[in-house]
N, C-alpha and C positions, 0 to 999 in steps of 0.2 A: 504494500500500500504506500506511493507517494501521499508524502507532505506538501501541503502548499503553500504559499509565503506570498499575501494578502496584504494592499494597504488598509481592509480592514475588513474586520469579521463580521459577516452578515450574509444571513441569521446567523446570530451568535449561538442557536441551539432551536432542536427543533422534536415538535409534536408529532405522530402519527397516530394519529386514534385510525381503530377497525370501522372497517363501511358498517358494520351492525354489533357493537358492542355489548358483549355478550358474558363479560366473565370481571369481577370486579381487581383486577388486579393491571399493575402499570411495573411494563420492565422499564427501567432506566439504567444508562450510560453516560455516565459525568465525566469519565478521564478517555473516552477514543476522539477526544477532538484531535484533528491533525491542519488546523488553518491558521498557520503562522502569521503574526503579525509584522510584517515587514520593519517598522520602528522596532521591537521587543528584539527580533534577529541581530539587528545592525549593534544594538545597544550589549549583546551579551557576549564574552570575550569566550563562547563554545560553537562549533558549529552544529546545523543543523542534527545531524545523527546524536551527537550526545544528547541535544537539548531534548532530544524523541525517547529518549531513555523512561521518562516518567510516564508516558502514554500506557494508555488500556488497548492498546493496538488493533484491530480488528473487531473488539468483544461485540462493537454495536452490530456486524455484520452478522458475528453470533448470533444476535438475537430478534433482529430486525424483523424476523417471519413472524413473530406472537402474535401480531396485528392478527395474519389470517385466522390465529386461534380466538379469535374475538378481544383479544387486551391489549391496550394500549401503551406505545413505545415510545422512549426520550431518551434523545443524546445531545452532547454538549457537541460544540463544532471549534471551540477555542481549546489549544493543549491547557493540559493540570500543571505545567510549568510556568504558565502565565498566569494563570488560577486556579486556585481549588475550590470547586463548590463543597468538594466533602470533609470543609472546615466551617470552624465557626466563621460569620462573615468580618470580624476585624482580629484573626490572629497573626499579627503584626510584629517583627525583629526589629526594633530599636535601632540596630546598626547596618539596616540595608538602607535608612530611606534619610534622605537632609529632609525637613524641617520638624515641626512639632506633630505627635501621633494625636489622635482623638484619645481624650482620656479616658473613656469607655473602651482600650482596643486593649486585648488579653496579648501582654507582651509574657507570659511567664509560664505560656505553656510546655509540656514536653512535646509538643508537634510547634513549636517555634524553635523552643531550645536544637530538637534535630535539623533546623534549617527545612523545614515543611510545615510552615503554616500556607498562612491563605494567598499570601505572595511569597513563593518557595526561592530561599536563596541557594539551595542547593540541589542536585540531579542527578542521578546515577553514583557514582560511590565519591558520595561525599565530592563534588565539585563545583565549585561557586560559579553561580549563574553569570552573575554581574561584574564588572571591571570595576565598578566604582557604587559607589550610591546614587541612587533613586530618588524623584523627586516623591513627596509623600503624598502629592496632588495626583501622580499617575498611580497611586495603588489604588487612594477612594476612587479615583475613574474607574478604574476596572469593575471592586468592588460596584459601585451604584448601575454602569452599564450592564454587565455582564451577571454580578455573585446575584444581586437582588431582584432581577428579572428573573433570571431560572429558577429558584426557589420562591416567588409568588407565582411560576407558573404550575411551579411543583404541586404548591399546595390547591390550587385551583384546582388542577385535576385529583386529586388524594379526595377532597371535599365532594367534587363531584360525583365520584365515583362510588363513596360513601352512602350521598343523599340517593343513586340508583340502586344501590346493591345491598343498602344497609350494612356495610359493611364494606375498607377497602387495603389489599395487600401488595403492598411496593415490594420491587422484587430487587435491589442496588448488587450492577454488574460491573465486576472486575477482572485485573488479569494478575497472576505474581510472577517475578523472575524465574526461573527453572531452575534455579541451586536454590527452593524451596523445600526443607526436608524435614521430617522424623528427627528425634533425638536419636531415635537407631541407624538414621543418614541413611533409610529410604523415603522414595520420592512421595511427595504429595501430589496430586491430583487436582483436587478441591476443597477449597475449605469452605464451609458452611458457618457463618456469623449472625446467632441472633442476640446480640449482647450476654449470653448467659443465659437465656431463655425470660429475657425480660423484653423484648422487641418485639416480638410476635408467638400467635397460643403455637406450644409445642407440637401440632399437626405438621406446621407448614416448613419448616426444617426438619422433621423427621420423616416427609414425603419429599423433600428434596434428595434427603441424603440416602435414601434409602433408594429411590429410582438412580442415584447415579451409582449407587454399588452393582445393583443390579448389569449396571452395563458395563461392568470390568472397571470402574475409575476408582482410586484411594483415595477417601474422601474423608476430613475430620472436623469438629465443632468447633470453633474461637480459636483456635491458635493455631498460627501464630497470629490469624486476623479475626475480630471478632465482630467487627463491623465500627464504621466511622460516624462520623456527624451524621452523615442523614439517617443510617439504620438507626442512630441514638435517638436522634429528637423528630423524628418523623413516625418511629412505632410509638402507638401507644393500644394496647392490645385489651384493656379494658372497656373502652370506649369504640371497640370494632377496627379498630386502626394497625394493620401489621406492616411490618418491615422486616424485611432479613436480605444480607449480603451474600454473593458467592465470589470467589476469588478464584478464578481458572489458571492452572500453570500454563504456559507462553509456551512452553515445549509441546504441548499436547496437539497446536495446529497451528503454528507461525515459526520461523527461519529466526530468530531473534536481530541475528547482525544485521539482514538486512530486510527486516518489518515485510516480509511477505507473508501469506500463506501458505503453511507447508499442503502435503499432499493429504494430510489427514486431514485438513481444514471440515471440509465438506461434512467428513463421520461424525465429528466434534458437534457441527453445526445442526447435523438430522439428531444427534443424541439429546442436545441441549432443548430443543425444539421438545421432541417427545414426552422430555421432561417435566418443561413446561406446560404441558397437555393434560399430563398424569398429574401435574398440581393442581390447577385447575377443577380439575374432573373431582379432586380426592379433599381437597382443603374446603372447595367450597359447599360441599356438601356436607362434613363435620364441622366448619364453624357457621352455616346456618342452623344447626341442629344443637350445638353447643350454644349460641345468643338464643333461641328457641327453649331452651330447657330454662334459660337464666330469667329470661321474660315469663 
C-alpha cells in the first residue's frame, strides 16, 4: 500500500454505513491512515518509510466488507504519527512544542512520558519525529480539525446506533509488530482487549476469541494490549454500550519493510470477515436476551 503526501487531508476520515443497517455494531480504524501531510513531511528530520512505522497498515482493508454484513465502518485517512485519536485529546510533551500548553492538557502521562501521546514525538524504536520544536498552535490545529471531529462523529454514530438497536458494540481495529510474543517467545496472533472485562459484557470477547481459535490463530486477553482510549471511554456496558479492541500481528498478511500485502492477505481478510459475522449472529442475540432479563 503506497502512502500519499497531500497538501492537505481531506476527508480527514470517513463513514461507511451499510445500504440497510442491520446489526448494531461499528468497526472502526483510527491508525490505517496513510495521507501525508506535505508540511508535517518536510518539517520531520525521518523519511517517509520510518514515519509509516506507526500505521495500522492495511487493517481498514481488513475490515472494510462489514458494511455488506449490515454494520457500519470508520477509518481515519491522517497517519497516528501526526495524530492519535486513541489518546486522550490534549496529551501533550512539554518539550516538543514552543509556547505555552493549555492548562487542562495531561502532560504527565505514561503515553507522553513514552513519546506517544496525542502529538507522538517518537516512531518506531524510539526515534524522534521532529528536528526541532513545534509550534503549540499547530498541535491545537490538529487536535480541533482532525482529534474532535472524528470523535463527535464517533459518538454520533455509537448514539445512533444505540437509539436503533437499543443497544451499541464498537469493534476498535488494530495491527502489532511481528516480534509480538508469549513470555515463552511464541508468537501471538491476536490479542483481544476488553479493558479487563470492564468495556464490554463478557459474550463479545469470548465470541471473538473463540471464533479466531477456531480458525488456527493464537489469540490472548489484554496483554500485552488491552485496549486504549477509545475501548476505555467509549464502553460502557451497563448502559448497552460495548467496546472491545483487537490487535492483528502485521506478519499474518502484510510484507512489513515494504507495507504491502503479503499472499495470505486475502485468508486473513475472508477469516476476519467470518468472524465478524459469527459476532454479530452470536453477541446480538445474548445481549438482547441478557438487557431482556435485566428489564
Amino acid at each position: 500500500m503506497m502512502a500519499v503526501i497531500a497538501e492537505t487531508i481531506d476527508p480527514a476520515f470517513e463513514v461507511v454505513m451499510p445500504a440497510q443497517p442491520a446489526l448494531p455494531f461499528l468497526f472502526n480504524s483510527p491508525h490505517s491512515g496513510i495521507v501525508y501531510p506535505r508540511a508535517f513531511v518536510e518539517q520531520s528530520r525521518l523519511d517517509l518509510p520510518l514515519l509509516r512505522r506507526s500505521e495500522d497498515t492495511l487493517v481498514d482493508a481488513l475490515f472494510a466488507d462489514v458494511t455488506q454484513l449490515g454494520m457500519a465502518f470508520m477509518r481515519a485517512h491522517f497517519p497516528r504519527c501526526y495524530l492519535d485519536v486513541n489518546r486522550e485529546p490534549y496529551e501533550l510533551d512539554p518539550r516538543m512544542f514552543e509556547g505555552r500548553l493549555p492548562a487542562y492538557a495531561n502532560t504527565r502521562s505514561m503515553r507522553v512520558s513514552g513519546g506517544l501521546g496525542t502529538i507522538a514525538r517518537i516512531v518506531g524504536e524510539a526515534q524522534e519525529i521532529y528536528a526541532r520544536r513545534i509550534p503549540i498552535d499547530d498541535a491545537i490545529a490538529r487536535i480541533d480539525t482532525l482529534y474532535k471531529p472524528y470523535h463527535r462523529t464517533l459518538r454520533q454514530i455509537m448514539t445512533q446506533l444505540q437509539r436503533s438497536f437499543g443497544m451499541a458494540v464498537l469493534v476498535d481495529c488494530h495491527s502489532m509488530p511481528s516480534g509480538c510474543q508469549r513470555e515463552d517467545h511464541s508468537r501471538i496472533d491476536m490479542v483481544i482487549g476488553d479493558r479487563y472485562g470492564t468495556s464490554c459484557a463478557p459474550v463479545i470477547a469470548e465470541v471473538l476469541e473463540n471464533e479466531l481459535r477456531r480458525r488456527g490463530y493464537s489469540v490472548v486477553r489484554n496483554k500485552p494490549y488491552a485496549g486504549g482510549f477509545i475501548t476505555e471511554h467509549y464502553g460502557n456496558p451497563a448502559s448497552g454500550v460495548h467496546a472491545v479492541q483487537i490487535e492483528i500481528n502485521r506478519a499474518l498478511y502484510m510484507h512489513e519493510p515494504t507495507y504491502r500485502a503479503s499472499d495470505a492477505f486475502e485468508t486473513v481478510r475472508t477469516d476476519l470477515i467470518e468472524v465478524a459475522a459469527a459476532l454479530g449472529k452470536i453477541a446480538q442475540v445474548e445481549l438482547t436476551a441478557s438487557r431482556a432479563a435485566a428489564e
